[in-house]
C-alpha positions in Angstrom: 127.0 -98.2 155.1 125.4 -95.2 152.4 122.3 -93.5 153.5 121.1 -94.7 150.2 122.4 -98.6 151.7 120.1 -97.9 154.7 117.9 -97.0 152.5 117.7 -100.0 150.2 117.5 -102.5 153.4 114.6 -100.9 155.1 113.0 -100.5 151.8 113.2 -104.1 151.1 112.8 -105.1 154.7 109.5 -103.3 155.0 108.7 -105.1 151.8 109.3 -108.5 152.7 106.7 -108.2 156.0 104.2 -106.7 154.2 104.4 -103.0 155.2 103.1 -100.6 152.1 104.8 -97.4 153.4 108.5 -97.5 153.5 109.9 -95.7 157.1 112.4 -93.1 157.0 116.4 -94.8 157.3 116.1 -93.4 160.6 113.4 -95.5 162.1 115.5 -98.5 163.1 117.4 -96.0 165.5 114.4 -94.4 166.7 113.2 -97.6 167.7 116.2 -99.3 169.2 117.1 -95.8 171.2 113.3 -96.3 172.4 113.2 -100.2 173.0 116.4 -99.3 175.0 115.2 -96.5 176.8 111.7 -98.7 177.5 114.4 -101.4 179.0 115.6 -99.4 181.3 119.1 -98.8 179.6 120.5 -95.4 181.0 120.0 -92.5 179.3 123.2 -91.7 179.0 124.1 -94.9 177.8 121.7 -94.5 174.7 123.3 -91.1 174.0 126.8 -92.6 174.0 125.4 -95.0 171.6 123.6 -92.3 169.3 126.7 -90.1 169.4 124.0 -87.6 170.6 126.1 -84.1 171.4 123.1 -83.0 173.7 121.0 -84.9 176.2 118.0 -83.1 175.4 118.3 -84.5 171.4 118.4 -88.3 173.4 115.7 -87.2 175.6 113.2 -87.3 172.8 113.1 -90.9 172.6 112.0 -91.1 175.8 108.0 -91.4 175.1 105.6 -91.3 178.4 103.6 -94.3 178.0 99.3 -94.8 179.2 99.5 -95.9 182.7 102.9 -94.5 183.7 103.7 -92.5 186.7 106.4 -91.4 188.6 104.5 -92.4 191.4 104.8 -95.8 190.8 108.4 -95.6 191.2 108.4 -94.5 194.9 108.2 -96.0 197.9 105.5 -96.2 199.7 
Protein backbone atom coordinates (compact mmCIF):
# COMPACT_ATOMS: atom_id res chain seq x y z
CA UNK A 1 0.00 0.00 0.00
CA UNK A 2 0.92 4.09 -0.89
CA UNK A 3 1.63 6.33 1.92
CA UNK A 4 -1.11 8.34 0.20
CA UNK A 5 -3.36 4.64 0.51
CA UNK A 6 -2.63 4.78 4.27
CA UNK A 7 -3.49 7.93 4.04
CA UNK A 8 -6.96 7.73 2.45
CA UNK A 9 -8.02 4.71 5.00
CA UNK A 10 -7.21 6.51 8.14
CA UNK A 11 -8.63 9.61 6.74
CA UNK A 12 -11.84 7.94 6.10
CA UNK A 13 -11.69 5.69 9.05
CA UNK A 14 -11.36 8.56 11.50
CA UNK A 15 -14.29 9.96 9.58
CA UNK A 16 -16.64 7.20 9.87
CA UNK A 17 -16.25 7.24 14.09
CA UNK A 18 -16.59 10.62 14.32
CA UNK A 19 -13.04 11.88 14.92
CA UNK A 20 -12.57 15.71 13.44
CA UNK A 21 -8.74 15.54 13.39
CA UNK A 22 -7.31 13.08 10.95
CA UNK A 23 -3.96 11.18 12.77
CA UNK A 24 -0.82 10.92 11.09
CA UNK A 25 -0.57 7.31 8.61
CA UNK A 26 1.60 6.43 11.34
CA UNK A 27 -0.69 6.19 14.30
CA UNK A 28 -2.04 2.70 13.63
CA UNK A 29 1.66 1.48 14.11
CA UNK A 30 2.21 3.54 17.04
CA UNK A 31 -0.64 2.07 18.61
CA UNK A 32 -0.35 -1.58 17.71
CA UNK A 33 3.67 -1.43 18.66
CA UNK A 34 2.13 0.01 22.08
CA UNK A 35 -0.99 -2.25 22.55
CA UNK A 36 1.72 -4.90 21.99
CA UNK A 37 4.24 -3.72 24.17
CA UNK A 38 1.25 -3.01 26.92
CA UNK A 39 0.54 -7.01 26.29
CA UNK A 40 3.50 -8.04 27.21
CA UNK A 41 4.82 -9.00 23.63
CA UNK A 42 8.72 -8.94 23.81
CA UNK A 43 10.36 -6.12 22.87
CA UNK A 44 12.27 -7.57 20.46
CA UNK A 45 9.42 -9.13 19.00
CA UNK A 46 7.79 -5.72 18.25
CA UNK A 47 11.02 -4.50 16.72
CA UNK A 48 11.20 -7.49 14.39
CA UNK A 49 7.75 -6.60 13.47
CA UNK A 50 8.53 -2.75 12.95
CA UNK A 51 11.69 -3.58 11.03
CA UNK A 52 13.12 -1.24 13.65
CA UNK A 53 17.29 -1.21 12.90
CA UNK A 54 17.76 0.05 16.63
CA UNK A 55 16.22 -1.04 19.90
CA UNK A 56 16.26 2.28 21.22
CA UNK A 57 13.80 3.59 18.09
CA UNK A 58 11.28 0.47 19.47
CA UNK A 59 11.95 1.48 22.87
CA UNK A 60 9.89 4.65 22.42
CA UNK A 61 6.75 2.90 22.32
CA UNK A 62 7.19 1.69 25.46
CA UNK A 63 5.13 4.45 27.58
CA UNK A 64 5.38 4.23 31.71
CA UNK A 65 1.97 4.23 32.68
CA UNK A 66 0.23 6.05 36.41
CA UNK A 67 0.57 3.33 38.97
CA UNK A 68 3.47 1.34 37.39
CA UNK A 69 6.47 0.20 39.14
CA UNK A 70 9.14 -2.05 38.81
CA UNK A 71 8.50 -2.92 42.12
CA UNK A 72 5.50 -4.53 41.50
CA UNK A 73 7.30 -6.96 39.40
CA UNK A 74 9.48 -8.50 42.22
CA UNK A 75 9.23 -10.84 44.64
CA UNK A 76 8.56 -10.25 47.76
Amino acid sequence: MTPHGVRQVVSAATRWVGIAAVPSPHWPRYVSASQCLDHGVSVHVVQQTLGHASLATTSCYAHVRPGQSAGAYLAG
